[in-house]
C-alpha positions as CSV (number, residue, x, y, z in Angstrom):
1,X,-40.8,112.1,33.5
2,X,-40.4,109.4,36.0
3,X,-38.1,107.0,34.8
4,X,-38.5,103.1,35.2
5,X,-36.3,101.7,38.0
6,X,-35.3,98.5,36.2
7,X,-34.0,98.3,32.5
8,X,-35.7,96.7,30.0
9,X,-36.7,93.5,31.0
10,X,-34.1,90.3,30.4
11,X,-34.2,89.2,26.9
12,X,-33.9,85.6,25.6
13,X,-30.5,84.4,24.7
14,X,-30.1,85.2,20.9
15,X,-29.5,81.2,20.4
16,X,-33.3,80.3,22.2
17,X,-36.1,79.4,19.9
18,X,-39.6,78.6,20.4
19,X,-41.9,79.2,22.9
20,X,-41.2,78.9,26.4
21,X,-43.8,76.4,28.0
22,X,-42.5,75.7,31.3
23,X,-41.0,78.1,33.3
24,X,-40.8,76.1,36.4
25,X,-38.2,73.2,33.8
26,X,-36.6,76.6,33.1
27,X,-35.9,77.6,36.5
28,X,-34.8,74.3,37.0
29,X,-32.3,74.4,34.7
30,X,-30.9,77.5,35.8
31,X,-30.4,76.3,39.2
32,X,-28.2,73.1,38.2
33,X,-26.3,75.6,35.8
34,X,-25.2,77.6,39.4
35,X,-25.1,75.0,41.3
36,X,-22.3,73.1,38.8
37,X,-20.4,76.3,38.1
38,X,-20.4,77.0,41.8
39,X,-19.4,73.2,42.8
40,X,-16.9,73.1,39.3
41,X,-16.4,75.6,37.7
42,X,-17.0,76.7,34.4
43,X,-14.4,75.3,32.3
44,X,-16.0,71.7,33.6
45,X,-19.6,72.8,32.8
46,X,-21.1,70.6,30.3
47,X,-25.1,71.0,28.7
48,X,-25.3,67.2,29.6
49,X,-24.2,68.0,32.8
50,X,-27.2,70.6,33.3
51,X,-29.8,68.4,31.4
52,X,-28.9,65.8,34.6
53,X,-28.8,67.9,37.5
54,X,-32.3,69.1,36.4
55,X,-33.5,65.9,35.6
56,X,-34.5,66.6,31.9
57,X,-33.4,65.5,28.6
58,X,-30.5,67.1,26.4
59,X,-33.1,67.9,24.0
60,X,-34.4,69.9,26.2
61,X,-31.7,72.3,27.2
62,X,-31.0,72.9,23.7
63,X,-34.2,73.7,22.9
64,X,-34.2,76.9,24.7
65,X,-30.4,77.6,24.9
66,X,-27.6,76.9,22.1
67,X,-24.5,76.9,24.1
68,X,-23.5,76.7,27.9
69,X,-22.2,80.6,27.1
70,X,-26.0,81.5,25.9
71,X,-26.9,79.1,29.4
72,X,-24.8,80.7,31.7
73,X,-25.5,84.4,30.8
74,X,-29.5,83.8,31.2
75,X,-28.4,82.7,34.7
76,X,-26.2,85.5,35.0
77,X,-29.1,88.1,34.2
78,X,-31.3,85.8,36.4
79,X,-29.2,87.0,39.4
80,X,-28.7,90.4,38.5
81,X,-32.1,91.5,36.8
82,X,-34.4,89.7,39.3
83,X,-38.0,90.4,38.5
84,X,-38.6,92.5,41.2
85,X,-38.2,95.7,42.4
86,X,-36.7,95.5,45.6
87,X,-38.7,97.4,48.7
88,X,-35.7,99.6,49.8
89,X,-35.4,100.9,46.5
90,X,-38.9,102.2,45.7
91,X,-38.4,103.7,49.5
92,X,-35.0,105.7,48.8
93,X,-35.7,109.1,49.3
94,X,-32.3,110.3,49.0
95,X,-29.2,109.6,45.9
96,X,-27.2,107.7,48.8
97,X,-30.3,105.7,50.0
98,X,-31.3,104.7,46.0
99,X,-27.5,103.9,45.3
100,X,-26.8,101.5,48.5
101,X,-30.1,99.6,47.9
102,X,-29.7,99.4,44.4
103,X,-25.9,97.9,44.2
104,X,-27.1,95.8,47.5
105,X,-29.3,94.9,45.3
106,X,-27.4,94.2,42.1
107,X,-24.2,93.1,44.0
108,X,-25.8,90.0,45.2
109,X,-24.1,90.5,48.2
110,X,-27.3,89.0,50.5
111,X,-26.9,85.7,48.7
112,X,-24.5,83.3,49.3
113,X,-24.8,81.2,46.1
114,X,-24.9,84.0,44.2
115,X,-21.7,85.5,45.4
116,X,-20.4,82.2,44.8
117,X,-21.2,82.1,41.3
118,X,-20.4,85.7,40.0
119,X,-16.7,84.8,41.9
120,X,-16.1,82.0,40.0
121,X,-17.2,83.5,36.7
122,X,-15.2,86.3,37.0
123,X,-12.3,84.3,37.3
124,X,-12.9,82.0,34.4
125,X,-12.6,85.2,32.3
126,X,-8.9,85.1,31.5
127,X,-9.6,81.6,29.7
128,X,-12.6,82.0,28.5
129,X,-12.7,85.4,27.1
130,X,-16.1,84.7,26.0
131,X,-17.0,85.0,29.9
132,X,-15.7,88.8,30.0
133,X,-17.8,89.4,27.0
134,X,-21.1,88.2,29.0
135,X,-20.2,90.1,32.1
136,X,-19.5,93.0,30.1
137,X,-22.9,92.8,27.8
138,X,-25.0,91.7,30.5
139,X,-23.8,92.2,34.1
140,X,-22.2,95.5,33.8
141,X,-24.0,97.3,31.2
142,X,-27.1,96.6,33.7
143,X,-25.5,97.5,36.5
144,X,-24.4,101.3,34.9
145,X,-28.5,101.0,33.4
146,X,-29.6,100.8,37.4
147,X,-27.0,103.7,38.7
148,X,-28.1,105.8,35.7
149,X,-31.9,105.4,37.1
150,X,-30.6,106.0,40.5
151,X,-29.2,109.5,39.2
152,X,-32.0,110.5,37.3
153,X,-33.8,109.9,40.2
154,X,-32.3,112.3,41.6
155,X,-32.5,114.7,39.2
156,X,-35.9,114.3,39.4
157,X,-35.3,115.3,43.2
158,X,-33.7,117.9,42.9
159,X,-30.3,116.7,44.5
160,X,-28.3,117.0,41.0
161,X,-28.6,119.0,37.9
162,X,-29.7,117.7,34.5
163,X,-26.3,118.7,33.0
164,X,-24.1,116.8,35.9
165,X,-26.3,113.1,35.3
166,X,-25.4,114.0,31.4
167,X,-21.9,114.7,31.8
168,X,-21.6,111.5,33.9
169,X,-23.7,109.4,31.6
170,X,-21.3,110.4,28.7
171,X,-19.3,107.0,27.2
172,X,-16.3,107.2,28.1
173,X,-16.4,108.7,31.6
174,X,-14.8,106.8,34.5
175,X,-17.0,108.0,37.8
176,X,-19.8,104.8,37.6
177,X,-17.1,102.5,35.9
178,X,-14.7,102.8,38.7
179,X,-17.9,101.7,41.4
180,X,-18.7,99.1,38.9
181,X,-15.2,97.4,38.7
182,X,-15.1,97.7,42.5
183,X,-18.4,95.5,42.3
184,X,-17.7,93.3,39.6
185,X,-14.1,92.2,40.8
186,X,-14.6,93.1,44.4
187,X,-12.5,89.6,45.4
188,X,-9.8,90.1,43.2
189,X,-9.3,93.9,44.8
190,X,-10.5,94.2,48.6
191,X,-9.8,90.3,49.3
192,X,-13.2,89.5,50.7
193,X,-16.8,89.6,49.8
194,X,-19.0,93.1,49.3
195,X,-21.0,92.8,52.6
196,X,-24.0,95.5,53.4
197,X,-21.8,97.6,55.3
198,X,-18.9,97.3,52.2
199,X,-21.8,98.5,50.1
200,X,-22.2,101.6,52.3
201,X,-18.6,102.3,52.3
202,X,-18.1,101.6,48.4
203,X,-21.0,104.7,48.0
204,X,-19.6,106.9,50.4
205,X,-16.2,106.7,50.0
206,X,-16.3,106.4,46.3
207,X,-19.3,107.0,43.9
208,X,-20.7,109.9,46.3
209,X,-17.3,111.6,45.9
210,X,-16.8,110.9,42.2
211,X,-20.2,111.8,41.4
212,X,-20.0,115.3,43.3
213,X,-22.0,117.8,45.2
214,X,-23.5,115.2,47.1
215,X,-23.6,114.7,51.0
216,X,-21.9,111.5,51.8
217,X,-23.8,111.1,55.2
């Protein structure tokens, strides 16, 4: 069975109500939201703030989002669960191939605002614990989702077994958690940035390996 290559799509913050009617206001708003948290931070982040910088009322912004948390994880899963499937991962024919397009992909290494804004929100997460929680529910469980369709992909290749993607897959296990942290704090640990060739290295030299009986190239 082939197996989709994004999760589920992104679901609407469990504070949203009503229908959404303009998704060019909404895209908007998600804009100023990285745009503040990259220029301030998010301790200074305010809804009023966002209702300003997108030039629409208050009223508004809480119409489709109860707090700045519920704001800021939409635009959090706006970065990492874009709508589209990029080329280079429909084109991996290989584990290696899928994996380096796919966390190119879901590192947001090619964008420069992004980067900028999964930096700063990773290190608002010791004050705001709230912040670790939305990473956690919404960054890094879709980043293991997208490894987990690059390995059954594979499996559906032929270049791993059944039973090795299920013994990775098992909670608990550290193989995809360890490549995730990499990601996620990437900063805090290597001192710079995830660039393309970082990406390369991070598969190679460490999810390849971990994963197993797969060429490294």
């Amino acid at each position: 069975m082939t197996r989709s290559t994004r999760p589920a799509g992104r679901q609407r913050p469990s504070g949203a109500f009503g229908p959404v009617r303009d998704e060019a206001r909404n895209a908007r708003i998600i804009e100023a939201v990285l745009d503040l948290i990259v220029e301030s931070g998010y301790a200074d982040l305010t809804m009023a703030a966002v209702a300003a910088r997108a030039e629409v009322a208050k009223a508004t912004v809480y119409r489709r989002w109860a707090s700045r948390e519920d704001l800021v994880a939409d635009a959090l899963e706006t970065l990492m669960l874009p709508a589209t499937v990029p080329a280079e991962v429909t084109a991996a024919g290989t584990l290696r191939e899928d994996l380096i397009a796919t966390l190119t992909d879901r590192s947001v290494c090619l964008q420069p605002q992004a980067r900028h804004f999964s930096t700063v929100l990773a290190a608002a997460t010791a004050a705001h614990p709230q912040i670790a929680d939305t990473l956690r529910e919404r960054a890094i469980v879709g980043q293991r989702e997208e490894i987990a369709a690059c390995l059954h992909r594979a499996q559906e290749r032929g270049e791993i077994t059944a039973e090795r993607v299920e013994l990775l897959l098992t909670p608990g296990r550290m193989e995809i958690a360890a490549a995730i942290g990499v990601t996620v704090l990437q900063q805090e640990l290597l001192g710079a940035i995830l660039d393309e060739a970082g990406i390369t290295r991070l598969v190679d030299q460490v999810l390849l390996p971990l994963i197993g009986g797969i060429p490294t190239g």
